[in-house]
C-alpha positions in Angstrom: 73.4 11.4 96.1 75.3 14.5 97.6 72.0 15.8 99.2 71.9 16.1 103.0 68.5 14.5 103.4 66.8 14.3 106.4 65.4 11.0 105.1 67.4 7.1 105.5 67.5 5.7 101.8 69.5 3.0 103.2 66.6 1.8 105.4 64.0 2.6 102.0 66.2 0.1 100.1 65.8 -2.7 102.9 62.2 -2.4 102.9 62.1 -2.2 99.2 64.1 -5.2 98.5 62.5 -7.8 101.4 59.1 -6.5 100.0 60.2 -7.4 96.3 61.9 -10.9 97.9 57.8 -11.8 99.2 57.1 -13.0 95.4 55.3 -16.1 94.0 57.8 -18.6 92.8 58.9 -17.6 89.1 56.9 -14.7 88.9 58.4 -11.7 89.8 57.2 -9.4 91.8 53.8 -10.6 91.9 51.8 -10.1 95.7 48.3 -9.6 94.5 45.2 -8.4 96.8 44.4 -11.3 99.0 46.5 -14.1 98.5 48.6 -15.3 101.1 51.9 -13.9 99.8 50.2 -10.7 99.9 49.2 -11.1 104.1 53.1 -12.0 104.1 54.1 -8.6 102.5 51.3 -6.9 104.9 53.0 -8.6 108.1 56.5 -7.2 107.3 54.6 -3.6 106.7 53.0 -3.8 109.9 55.9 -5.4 112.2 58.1 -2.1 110.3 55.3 0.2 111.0 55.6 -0.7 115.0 59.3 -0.5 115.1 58.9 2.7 113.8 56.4 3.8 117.1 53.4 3.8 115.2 50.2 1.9 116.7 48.4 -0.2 113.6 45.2 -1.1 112.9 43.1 -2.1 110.0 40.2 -0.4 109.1 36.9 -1.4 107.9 38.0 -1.4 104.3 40.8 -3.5 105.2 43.1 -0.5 104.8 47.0 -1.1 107.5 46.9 2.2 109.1 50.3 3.3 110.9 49.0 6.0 113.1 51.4 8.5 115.2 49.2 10.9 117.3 49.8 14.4 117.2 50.1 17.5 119.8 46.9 18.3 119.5 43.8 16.0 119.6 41.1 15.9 117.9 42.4 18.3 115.1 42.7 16.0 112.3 44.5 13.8 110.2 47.7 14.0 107.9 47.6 10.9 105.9 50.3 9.9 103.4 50.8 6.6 102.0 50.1 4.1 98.5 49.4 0.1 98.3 51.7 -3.0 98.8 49.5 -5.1 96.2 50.5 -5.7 92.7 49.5 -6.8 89.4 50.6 -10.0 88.0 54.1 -10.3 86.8 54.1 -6.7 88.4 57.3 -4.3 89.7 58.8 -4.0 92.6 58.0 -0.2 93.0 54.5 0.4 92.0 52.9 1.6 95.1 55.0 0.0 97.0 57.6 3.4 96.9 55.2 5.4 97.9 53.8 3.2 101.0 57.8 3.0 102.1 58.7 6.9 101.5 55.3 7.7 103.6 56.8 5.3 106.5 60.3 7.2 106.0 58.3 10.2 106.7 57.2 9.0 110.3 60.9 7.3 110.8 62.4 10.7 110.2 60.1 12.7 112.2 60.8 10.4 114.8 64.8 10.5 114.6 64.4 14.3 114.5 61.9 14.5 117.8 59.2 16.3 115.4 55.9 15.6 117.0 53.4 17.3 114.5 50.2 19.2 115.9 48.6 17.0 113.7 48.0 13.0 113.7 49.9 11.5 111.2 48.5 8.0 109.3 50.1 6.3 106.8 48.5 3.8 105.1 48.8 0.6 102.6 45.5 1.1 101.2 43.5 -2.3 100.4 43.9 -3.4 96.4 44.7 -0.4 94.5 45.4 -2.5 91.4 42.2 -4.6 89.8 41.9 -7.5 92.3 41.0 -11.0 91.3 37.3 -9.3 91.7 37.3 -7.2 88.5 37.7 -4.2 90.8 39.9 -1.7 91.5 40.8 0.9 94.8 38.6 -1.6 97.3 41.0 0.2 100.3 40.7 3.9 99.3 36.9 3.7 98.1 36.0 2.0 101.2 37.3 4.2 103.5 35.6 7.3 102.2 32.3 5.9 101.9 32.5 5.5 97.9 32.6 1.6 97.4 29.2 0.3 95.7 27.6 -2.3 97.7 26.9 -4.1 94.9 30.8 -5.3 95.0 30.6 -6.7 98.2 28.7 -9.7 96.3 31.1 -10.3 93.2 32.1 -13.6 93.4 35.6 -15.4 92.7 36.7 -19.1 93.5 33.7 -20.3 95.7 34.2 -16.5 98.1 32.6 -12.8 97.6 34.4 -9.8 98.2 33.2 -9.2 101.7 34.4 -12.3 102.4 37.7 -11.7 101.2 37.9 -8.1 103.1 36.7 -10.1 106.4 39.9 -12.6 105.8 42.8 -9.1 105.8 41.1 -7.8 108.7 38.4 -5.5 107.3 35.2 -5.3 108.5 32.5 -5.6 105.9 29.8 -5.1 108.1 30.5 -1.4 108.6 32.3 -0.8 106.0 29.5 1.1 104.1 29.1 3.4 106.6 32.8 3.8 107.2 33.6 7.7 106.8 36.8 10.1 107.2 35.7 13.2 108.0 39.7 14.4 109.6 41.7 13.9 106.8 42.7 17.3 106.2 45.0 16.4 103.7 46.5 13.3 102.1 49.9 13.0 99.8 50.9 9.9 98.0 54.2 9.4 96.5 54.7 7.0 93.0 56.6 5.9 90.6 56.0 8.1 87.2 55.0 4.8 85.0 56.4 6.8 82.0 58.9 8.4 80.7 58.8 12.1 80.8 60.6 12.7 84.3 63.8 10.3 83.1 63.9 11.8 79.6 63.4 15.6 81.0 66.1 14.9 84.0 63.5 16.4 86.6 63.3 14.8 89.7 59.7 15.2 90.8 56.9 15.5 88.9 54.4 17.5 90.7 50.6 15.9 89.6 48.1 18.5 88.8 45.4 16.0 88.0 45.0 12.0 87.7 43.2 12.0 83.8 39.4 10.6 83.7 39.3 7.0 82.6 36.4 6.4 80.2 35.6 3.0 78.6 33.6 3.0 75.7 31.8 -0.1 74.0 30.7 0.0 70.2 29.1 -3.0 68.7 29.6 -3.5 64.8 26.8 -5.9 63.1 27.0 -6.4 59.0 25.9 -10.1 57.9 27.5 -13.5 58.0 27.9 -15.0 54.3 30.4 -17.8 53.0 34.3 -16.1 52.8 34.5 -18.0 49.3 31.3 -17.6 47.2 30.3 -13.8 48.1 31.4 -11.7 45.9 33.7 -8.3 47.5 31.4 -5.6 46.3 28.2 -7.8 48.0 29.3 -8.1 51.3 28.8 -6.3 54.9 31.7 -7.2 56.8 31.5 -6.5 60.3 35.1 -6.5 60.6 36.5 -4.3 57.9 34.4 -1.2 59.4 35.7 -2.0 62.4 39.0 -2.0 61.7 38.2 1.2 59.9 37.1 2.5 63.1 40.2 1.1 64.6 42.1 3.3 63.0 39.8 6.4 62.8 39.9 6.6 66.8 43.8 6.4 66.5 43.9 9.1 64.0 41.1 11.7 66.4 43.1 10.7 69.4 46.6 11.4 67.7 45.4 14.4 66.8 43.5 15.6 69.8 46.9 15.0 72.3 48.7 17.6 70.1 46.3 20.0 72.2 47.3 21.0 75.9 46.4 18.9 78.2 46.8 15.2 78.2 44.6 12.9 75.9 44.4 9.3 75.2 42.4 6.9 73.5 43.1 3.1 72.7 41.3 0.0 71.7 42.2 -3.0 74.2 39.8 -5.0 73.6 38.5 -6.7 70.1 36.1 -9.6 69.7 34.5 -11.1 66.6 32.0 -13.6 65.4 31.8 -16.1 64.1 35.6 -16.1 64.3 35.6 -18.8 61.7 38.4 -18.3 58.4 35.6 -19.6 55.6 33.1 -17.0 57.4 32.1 -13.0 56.7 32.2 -11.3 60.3 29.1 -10.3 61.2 30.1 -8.7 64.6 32.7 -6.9 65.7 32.6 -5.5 69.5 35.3 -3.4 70.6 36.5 -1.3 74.2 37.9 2.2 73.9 39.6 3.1 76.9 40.2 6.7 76.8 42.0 9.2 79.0 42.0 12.9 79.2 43.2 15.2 82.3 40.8 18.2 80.5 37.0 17.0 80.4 35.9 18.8 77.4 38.5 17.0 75.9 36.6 13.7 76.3 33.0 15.1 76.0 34.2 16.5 72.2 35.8 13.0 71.6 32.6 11.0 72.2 30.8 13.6 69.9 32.9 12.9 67.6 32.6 9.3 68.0 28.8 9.4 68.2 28.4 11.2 65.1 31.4 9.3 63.2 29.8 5.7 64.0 26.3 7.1 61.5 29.1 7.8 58.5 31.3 4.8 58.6 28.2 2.7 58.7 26.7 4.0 56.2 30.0 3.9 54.2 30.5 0.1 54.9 26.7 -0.9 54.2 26.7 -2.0 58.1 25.0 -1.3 61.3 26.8 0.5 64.2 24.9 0.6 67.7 25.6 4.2 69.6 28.5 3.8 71.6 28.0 3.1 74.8 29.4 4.7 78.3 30.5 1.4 80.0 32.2 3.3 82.4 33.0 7.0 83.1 35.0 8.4 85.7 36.1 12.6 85.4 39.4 13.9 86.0 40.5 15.4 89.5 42.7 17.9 89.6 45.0 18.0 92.5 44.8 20.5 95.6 46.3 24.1 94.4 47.0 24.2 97.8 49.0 20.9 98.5 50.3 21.5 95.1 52.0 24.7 95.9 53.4 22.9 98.7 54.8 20.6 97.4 56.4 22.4 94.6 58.1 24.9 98.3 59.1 21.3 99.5 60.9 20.6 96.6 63.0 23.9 96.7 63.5 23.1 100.4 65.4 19.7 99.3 66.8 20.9 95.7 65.2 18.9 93.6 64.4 19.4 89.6 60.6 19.6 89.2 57.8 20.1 87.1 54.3 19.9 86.6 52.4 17.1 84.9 49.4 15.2 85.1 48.6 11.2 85.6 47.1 9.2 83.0 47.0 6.3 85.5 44.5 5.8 88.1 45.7 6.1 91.8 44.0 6.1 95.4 44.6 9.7 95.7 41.9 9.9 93.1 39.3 9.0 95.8 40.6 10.2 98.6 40.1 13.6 96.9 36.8 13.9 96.5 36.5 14.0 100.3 40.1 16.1 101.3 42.6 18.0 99.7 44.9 15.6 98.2 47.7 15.5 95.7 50.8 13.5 94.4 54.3 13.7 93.1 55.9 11.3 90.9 59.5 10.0 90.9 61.6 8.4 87.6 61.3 5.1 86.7 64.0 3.3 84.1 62.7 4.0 80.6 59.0 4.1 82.0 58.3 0.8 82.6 56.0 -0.3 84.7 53.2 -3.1 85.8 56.6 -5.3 84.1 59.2 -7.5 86.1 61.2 -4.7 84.4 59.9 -2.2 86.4 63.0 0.1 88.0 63.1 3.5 89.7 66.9 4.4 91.8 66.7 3.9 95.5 68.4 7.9 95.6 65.0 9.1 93.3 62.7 7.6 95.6 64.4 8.7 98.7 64.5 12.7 97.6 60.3 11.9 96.9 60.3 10.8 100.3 62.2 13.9 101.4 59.7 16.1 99.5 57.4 14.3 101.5 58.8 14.6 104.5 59.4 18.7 104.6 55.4 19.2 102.8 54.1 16.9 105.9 55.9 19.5 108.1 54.4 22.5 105.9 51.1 20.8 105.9 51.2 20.6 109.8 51.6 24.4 110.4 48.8 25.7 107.7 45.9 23.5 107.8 
């Protein structure tokens, strides 16, 4: 890279690759929430954090906060940062860029003598990725008062989830009433997990909003009859009108993405009964998971879906429940503000960028909805990602951490 950064890639490659060399035996790069491998990966954050001259902690959500303290006390809190856990068979990147690019920040502040007005945090938030709990964002929820009690009881190999927060440090006692009232803004840096940035040759894609997620259960019921002796024309096969379906919701969602704004829908999960080759189906239950970065978008799908259901059952000679919200989570946009930063940050360092949303969930989602927050993606190799594939160049993430690095410093004189 020609750039004159004022950011060390060199020292974002090291921490990179001894991060990625913390990895279960055979399965690469796997560190997941609260297995030892993952306290490993932690220590080396922490011990990299104090060289650095930040002063750690762990918070009540069992979030590793690097904290540098600021000129002036007391007026609140710049926090950048991303998670150190992955998914099984995961990448080496996928939070992990963005929780060493937010440490480069505070490494080149410090090389340069920049003591910001503001306190600076960065953080390794606590289980980003779904954790061996069934739940997802424990670190970022937690610390802004937005983690259901109800998960502090789920259960997994003989321990609950307070239990396992207690064991990295967290402190499940308070947690519930943990709060964050000085953020005053909060930038996270990730790999793009698609393709767009690599096949577009941009640089940094500047997120305007991290899509809704909304999963959608529909339950399919005909009547169970012998596969041999019931005639075609006499039979209510669960199964064929739900394949049917299937394919109906690719065909609306196909159609509804040619719109502006991203949409997505997909069936992920498919389950029948009996399940047995000399038997008719008589259920079918299936999981949309559907994505849209414009909520009318997935308000018009689900009316669609509601009223589509009544026809194809009627066509099939079945019964189709009402689909049903399993969960729904709305989109959130990032912070014009912080977005309009970050684009003046990426003229300051030259870099190609444009704007796009996330169809993948991220901490910054959370963190939102109590402070002005916002992200930028970086390229990663064809895409790929939550795969021992996974690849972004060391020189892509370092210009996301230089982005970073001069929006931390616009940050500091506006807010």
């Amino acid at each position: 890279m020609s750039r004159n950064l004022p950011v060390n890639a060199n020292r974002i490659a090291e921490d990179i690759q001894a991060l990625g060399d913390i990895t279960e035996p055979g399965h690469p790069w796997t560190r997941r929430a609260f297995s030892p491998l993952f306290l490993e990966g932690r220590a080396y954050i922490d011990a990299r954090m104090k060289a650095a001259g930040l002063e750690t902690q762990i918070d009540a959500a069992g979030n590793l906060i690097g904290r540098r303290a600021g000129k002036r006390p007391g007026s609140g809190t710049i926090m950048v940062g991303s998670h150190s856990d992955t998914v099984p068979d995961g990448g080496r990147f996928d939070g992990i860029a963005g929780v060493i690019a937010a440490l480069e920040v505070a490494r080149a502040l410090s090389d340069q003598g920049i003591q910001l007005d503001h306190d600076l945090e960065i953080v390794d938030f606590l289980a980003e990725e779904v954790s061996i709990f069934g739940v997802s964002c424990i670190g970022s929820r937690g610390m802004t008062g937005q983690l259901p009690e109800t998960w502090l009881s789920r259960e997994t190999d003989g321990r609950d989830l307070a239990t396992a927060i207690g064991e990295v440090g967290g402190d499940p006692s308070t947690l519930l009433s943990q709060r964050r009232p000085d953020i005053k803004g909060f930038l996270e840096l990730h790999i793009e997990q698609g393709p767009v940035l690599e096949n577009e040759k941009k640089d940094i894609g500047i997120v305007t909003a991290i899509a809704g997620i909304t999963r959608i259960e529909i339950t399919v019921e005909g009547r169970a009859d012998h596969a041999g002796t019931t005639p075609m024309d006499s039979r209510a096969d669960a199964l064929v009108a739900a394949s049917q379906l299937v394919l109906d919701i690719q065909r609306a969602a196909a159609e509804r993405a040619k719109r502006p704004g991203h949409f997505a829908a997909t069936v992920g999960e498919f389950q029948i009964e009996p399940n047995a080759a000399n038997v008719v189906p008589s259920k079918a239950v299936l999981l949309i998971d559907g994505r849209a970065e414009i909520r009318n978008d997935m308000e018009a799908f689900c009316e669609w879906l509601d009223a589509h259901v009544i026809k194809l059952a009627i066509a099939h000679g079945v019964s189709i429940k009402s689909p049903v919200r399993v969960s729904d989570n709305f989109p959130t946009p990032g912070d014009a503000g912080l977005l309009k930063t970050l684009e003046g940050a990426c003229e300051t360092v030259g870099a190609r960028h444009r704007r796009m949303a996330s169809v993948a969930g991220h901490d910054t989602a959370w963190i939102a909805k109590v402070a002005p927050a916002a992200m930028i993606f970086v390229p990663c190799k064809e895409g790929r990602s939550h795969s021992a594939d996974e690849w972004a160049e060391n020189d892509d993430i370092a210009l996301g951490a230089a982005v970073l690095f001069e929006a931390v410093r616009e940050m500091d004189k506006q807010i």
